[in-house]
C-alpha positions as CSV (number, residue, x, y, z in Angstrom):
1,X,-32.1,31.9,-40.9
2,X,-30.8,29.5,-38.1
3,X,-26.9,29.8,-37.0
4,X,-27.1,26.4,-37.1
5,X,-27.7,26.0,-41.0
6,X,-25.3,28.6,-42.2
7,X,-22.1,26.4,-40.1
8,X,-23.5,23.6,-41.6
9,X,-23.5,25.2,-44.9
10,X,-20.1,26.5,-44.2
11,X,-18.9,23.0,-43.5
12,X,-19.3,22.3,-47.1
13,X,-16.8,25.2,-48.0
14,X,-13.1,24.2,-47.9
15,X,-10.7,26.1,-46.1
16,X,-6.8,26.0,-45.5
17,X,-5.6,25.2,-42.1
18,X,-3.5,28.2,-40.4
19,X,-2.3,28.6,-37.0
20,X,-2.5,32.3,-36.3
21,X,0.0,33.3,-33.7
22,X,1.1,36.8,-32.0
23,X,3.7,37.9,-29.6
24,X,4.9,41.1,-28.1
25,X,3.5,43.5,-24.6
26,X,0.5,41.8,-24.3
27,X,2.3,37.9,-24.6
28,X,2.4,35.1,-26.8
29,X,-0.6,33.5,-28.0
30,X,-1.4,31.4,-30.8
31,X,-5.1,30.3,-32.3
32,X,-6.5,27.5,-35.4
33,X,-8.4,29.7,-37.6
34,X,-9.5,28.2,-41.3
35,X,-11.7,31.6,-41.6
36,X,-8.6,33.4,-43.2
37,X,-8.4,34.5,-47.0
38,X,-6.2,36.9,-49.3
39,X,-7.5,40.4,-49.8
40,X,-5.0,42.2,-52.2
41,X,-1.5,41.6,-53.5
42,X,-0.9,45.2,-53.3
43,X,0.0,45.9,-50.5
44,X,-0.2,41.8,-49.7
45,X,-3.5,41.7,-47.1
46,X,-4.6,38.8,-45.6
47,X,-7.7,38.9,-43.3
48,X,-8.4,36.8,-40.5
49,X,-10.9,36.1,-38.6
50,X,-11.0,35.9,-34.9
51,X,-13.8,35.3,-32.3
52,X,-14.5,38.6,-30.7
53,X,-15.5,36.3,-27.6
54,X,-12.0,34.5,-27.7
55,X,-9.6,35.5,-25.1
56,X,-6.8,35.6,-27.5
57,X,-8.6,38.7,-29.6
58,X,-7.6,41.1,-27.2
59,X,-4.0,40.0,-27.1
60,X,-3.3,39.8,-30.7
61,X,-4.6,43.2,-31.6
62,X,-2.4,44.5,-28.4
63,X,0.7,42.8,-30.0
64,X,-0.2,44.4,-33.1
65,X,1.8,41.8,-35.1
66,X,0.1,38.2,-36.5
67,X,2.0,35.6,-37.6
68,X,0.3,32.9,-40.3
69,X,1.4,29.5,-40.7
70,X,-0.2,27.6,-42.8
71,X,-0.2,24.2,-42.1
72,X,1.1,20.9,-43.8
73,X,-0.7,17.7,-44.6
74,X,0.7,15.7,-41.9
75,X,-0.1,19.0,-39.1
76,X,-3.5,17.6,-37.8
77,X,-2.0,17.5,-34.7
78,X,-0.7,20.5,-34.0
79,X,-4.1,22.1,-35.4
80,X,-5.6,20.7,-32.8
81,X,-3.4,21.5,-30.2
82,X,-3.9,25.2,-31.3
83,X,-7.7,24.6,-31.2
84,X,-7.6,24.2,-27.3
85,X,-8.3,20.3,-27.9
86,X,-5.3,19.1,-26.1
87,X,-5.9,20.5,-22.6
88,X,-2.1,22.0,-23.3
89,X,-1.4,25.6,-21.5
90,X,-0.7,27.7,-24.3
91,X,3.0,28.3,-23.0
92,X,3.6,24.1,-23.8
93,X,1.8,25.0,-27.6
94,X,5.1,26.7,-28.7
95,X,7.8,24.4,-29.1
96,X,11.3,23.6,-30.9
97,X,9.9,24.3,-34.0
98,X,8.6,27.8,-33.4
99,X,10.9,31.0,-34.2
100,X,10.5,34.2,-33.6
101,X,10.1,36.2,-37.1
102,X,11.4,40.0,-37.7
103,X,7.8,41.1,-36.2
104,X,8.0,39.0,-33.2
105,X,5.5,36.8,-34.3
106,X,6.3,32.9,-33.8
107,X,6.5,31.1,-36.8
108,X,6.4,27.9,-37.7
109,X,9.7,26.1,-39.0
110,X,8.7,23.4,-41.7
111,X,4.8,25.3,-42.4
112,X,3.4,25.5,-46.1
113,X,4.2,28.9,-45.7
114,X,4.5,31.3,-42.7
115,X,3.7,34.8,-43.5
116,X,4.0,37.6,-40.8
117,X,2.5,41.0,-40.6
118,X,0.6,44.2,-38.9
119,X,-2.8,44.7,-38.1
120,X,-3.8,47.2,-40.9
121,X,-7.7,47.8,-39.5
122,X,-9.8,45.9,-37.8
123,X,-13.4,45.6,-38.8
124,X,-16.4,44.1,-36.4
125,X,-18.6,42.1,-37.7
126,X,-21.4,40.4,-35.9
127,X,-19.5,37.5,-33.4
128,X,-15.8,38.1,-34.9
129,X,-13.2,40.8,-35.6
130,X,-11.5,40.7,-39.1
131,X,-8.2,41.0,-38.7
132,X,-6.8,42.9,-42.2
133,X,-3.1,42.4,-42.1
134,X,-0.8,43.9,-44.3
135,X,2.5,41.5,-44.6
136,X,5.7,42.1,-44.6
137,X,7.5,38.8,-45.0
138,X,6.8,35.7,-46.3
139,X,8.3,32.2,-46.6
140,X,7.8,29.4,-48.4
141,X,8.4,26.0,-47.0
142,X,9.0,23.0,-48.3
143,X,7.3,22.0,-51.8
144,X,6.4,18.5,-51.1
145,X,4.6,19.5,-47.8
146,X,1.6,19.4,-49.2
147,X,-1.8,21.5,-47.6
148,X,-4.0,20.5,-44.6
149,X,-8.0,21.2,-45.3
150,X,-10.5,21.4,-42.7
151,X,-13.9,20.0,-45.1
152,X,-17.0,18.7,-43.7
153,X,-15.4,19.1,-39.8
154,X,-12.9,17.1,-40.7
155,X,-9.2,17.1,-41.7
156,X,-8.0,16.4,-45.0
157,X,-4.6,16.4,-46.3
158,X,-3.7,17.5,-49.7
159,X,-0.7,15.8,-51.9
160,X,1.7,18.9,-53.4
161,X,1.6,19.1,-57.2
């Protein structure tokens, strides 16, 4: 089977919007990820995937500590910022609304929902490590934020209940 058809297949899957962030020995880094799902509510495990080829993979699972923000309807910009697509240094990514968490994670002020944890275990598979963090905080933001999609390669914003 062609790489190419399962992305395209994959395009047609919905996904939440997160940027996945890290801090600590090895420095700050975050990363737009939309390949991220929960795992179990006990102990809460989410797993995210990150590019084994990415330079930030090596510094995230040095830190130890991920930090998940899931992003708002009107965050399409800062998603791509995260993505590289701005030309920005990744120092310039973190701004006023960033905070460190109790990890040392940055999170995002304002997010869906920010969620911090540890790396659990880390499983390869093929072109990306999974990620399997096991969180210790979470924080919900705002209720009329509202959810930012990536569907079909695009962004799409989604209205809160």
């Amino acid at each position: 089977m062609p790489p190419s058809l399962f992305r395209d297949a994959m395009a047609r899957l919905g996904a939440a919007v997160a940027v996945v962030t890290s801090d600590g020995p090895a420095g700050r880094c975050g990363l737009t990820a939309s390949a991220l799902c929960s795992v179990t509510d006990a102990p809460p495990t989410v797993l995210v995937c990150v590019n084994r080829s990415s330079a930030l993979n090596p510094v995230m699972r040095a830190n130890g500590v991920i930090g998940i923000n899931l992003l708002g309807a009107g965050d399409a910009a800062l998603s791509d910022t995260f993505a590289g697509r701005t030309g920005l240094p990744m120092a310039d990514r973190f701004d006023a609304r960033w905070a460190l968490g109790k990890t040392g994670a940055p999170l995002l002020r304002g997010a869906a929902a920010a969620l911090e944890g540890r790396i659990a275990d880390v499983v390869e598979r093929g072109t990306h490590s999974l990620l399997l963090v096991e969180l210790s905080r979470i924080e919900l933001g705002p209720g009329e934020v509202g959810g930012l999609v990536w569907f079909s390669r695009a962004y799409h914003g989604l209205r809160a209940a």
